[in-house]
C-alpha positions in Angstrom: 158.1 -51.9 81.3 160.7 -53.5 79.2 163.5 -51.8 77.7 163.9 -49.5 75.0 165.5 -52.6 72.8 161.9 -54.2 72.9 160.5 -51.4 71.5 162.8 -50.7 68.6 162.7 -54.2 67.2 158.5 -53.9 67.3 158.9 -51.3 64.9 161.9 -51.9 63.0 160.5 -55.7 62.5 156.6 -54.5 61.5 155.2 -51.6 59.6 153.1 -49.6 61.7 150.2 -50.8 60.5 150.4 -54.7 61.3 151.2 -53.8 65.1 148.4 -54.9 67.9 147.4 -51.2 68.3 147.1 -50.0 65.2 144.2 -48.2 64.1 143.6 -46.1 60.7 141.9 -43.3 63.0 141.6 -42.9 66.7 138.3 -41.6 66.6 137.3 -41.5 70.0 140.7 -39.9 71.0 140.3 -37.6 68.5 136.8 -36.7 70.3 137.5 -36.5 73.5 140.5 -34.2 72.5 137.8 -31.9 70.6 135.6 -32.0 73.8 138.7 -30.7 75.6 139.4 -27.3 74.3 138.1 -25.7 71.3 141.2 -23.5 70.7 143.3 -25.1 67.8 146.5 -23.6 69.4 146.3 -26.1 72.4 149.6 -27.7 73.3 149.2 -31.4 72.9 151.0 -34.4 74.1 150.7 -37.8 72.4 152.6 -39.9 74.7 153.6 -43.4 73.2 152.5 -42.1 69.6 155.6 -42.6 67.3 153.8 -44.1 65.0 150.3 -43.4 65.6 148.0 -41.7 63.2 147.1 -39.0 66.0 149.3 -36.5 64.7 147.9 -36.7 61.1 144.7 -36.0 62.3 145.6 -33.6 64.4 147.1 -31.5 61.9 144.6 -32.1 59.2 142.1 -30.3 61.9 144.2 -27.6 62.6 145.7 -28.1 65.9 149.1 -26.2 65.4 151.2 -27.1 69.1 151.5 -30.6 69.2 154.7 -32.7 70.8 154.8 -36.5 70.3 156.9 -38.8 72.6 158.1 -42.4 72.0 160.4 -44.4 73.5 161.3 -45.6 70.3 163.6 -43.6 67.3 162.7 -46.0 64.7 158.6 -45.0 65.4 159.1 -41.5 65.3 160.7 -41.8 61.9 158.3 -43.9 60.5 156.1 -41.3 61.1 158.3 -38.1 60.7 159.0 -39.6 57.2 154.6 -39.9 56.9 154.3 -36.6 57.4 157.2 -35.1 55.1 157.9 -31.2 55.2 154.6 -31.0 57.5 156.9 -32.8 60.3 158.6 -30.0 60.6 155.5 -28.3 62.6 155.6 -30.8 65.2 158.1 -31.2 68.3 159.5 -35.0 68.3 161.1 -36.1 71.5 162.5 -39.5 72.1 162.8 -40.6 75.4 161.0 -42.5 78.4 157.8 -40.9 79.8 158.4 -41.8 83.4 161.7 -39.8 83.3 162.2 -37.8 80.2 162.6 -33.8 81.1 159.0 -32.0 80.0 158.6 -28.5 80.5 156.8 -27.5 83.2 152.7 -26.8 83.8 153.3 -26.4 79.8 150.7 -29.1 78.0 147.3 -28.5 77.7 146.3 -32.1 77.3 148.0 -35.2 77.5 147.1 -37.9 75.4 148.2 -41.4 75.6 147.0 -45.0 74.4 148.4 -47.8 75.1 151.7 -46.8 77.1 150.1 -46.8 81.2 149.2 -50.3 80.7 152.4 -51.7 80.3 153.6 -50.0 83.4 153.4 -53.1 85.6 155.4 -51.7 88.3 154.0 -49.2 91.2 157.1 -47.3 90.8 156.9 -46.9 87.2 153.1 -45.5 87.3 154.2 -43.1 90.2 157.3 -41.6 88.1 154.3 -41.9 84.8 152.2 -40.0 87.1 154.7 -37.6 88.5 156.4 -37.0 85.0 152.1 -35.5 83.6 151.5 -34.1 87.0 154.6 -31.8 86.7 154.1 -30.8 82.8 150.6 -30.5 82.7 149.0 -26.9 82.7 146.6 -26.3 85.9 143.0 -27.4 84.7 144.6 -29.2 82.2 143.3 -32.8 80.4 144.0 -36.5 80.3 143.0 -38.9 77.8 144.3 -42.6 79.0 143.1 -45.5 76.5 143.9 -48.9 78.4 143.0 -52.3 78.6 139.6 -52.8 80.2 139.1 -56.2 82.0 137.5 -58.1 79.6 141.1 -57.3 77.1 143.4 -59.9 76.8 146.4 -60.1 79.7 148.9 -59.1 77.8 149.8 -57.5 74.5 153.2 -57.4 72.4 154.1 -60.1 74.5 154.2 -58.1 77.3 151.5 -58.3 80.5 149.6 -55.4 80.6 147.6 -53.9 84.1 143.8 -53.6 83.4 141.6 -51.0 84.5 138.5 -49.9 85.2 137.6 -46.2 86.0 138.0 -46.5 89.8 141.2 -48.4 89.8 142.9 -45.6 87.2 141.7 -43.0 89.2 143.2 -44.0 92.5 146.7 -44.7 90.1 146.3 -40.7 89.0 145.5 -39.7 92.7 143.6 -36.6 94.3 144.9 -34.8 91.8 142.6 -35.4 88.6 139.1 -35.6 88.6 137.5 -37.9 85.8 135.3 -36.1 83.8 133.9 -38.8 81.1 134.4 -42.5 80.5 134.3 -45.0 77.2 134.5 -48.5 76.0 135.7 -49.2 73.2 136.1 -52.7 71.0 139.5 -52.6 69.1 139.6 -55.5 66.2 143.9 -55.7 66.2 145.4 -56.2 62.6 145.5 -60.0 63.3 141.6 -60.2 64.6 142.3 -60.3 68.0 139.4 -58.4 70.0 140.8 -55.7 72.9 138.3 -54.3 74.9 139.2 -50.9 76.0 138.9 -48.0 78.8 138.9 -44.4 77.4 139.1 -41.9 80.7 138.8 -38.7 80.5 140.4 -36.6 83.5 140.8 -33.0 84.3 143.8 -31.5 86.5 142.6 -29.6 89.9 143.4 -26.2 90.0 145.9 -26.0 92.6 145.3 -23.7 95.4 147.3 -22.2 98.3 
């Protein structure tokens, strides 16, 4: 995965809107996430969402705990300053999501599209997985949107992995058992077609 430099020059070159992932709503996120839990109080994750939409949604349903973590400061301003006073409701953390210090079995459901994909090394998906592993809840959720096989090999300029449902669940391990899976057609801001994989997984009750 390159550096944080790449990532601050995406957004401090575009508007949010005109990046490759942009969308107006993540619907299908924003459904799976429903199907999760029903309780509004739900700590949520958005990993990679600095300047997603996600957390405007979120809120404007009700969901009342949520923490979203970017790599990049200049996304999470973009969208602090979005939100206004409302920003103040929601916990902002900058910092790498294979290493950054999360607290632990504390999230409900971990959300993240378009981040795993980019993590071309083994290392880097083992920290990734690690990292979710350690601050997820026992019986908690993952939603991972990713490039299916029919998407384009790489995206920002970057190469991306592909998956399919059996290849992400053998990167997620024993662990997480996948509970629902969805394609999804994603028109970028330029017209550029991205097919992608929405899994959903749930986190095995550990056991003695």
């Amino acid at each position: 995965m390159k550096s944080k430099s790449h990532w601050e020059n995406v957004y401090a070159t575009k508007p949010p809107e005109r990046v490759g992932w942009y969308a107006p709503h993540l619907h299908t996120s924003l459904a799976m996430i429903a199907n999760c839990v029903a309780e509004k109080n739900a700590r949520v994750i958005d990993v990679g969402g600095g300047a997603s939409t996600l957390v405007d949604d979120l809120r404007g349903r009700g969901y009342e705990q949520i923490t979203v973590l970017d790599l990049s400061s200049a996304a999470l301003s973009t969208t602090r300053s979005r939100l206004g006073i409302a920003a103040a409701k929601v916990e902002w953390i900058e910092g790498d999501v294979k290493t950054v210090e999360l607290p632990p079995a504390y999230y409900d459901i971990w959300h993240d599209r378009a981040v795993f994909h980019f993590l071309i090394k083994a290392d880097d998906r083992q920290q990734y997985v690690q990292n979710m592993q350690r601050s997820l809840k026992d019986d908690g959720h993952v939603i991972i949107a990713t490039f299916s096989p029919e998407a384009p090999p790489k995206c920002s300029g970057l190469e991306v992995r592909r998956y399919n449902p059996k290849l992400l669940q053998s990167e997620l391990g024993g662990g997480f058992e996948l509970q629902e899976q969805k394609s999804e057609m994603h028109l970028t801001p330029g017209g550029v077609e991205q097919m992608y994989l929405y899994c959903h997984f749930r986190k095995r009750v550990h056991t003695q």
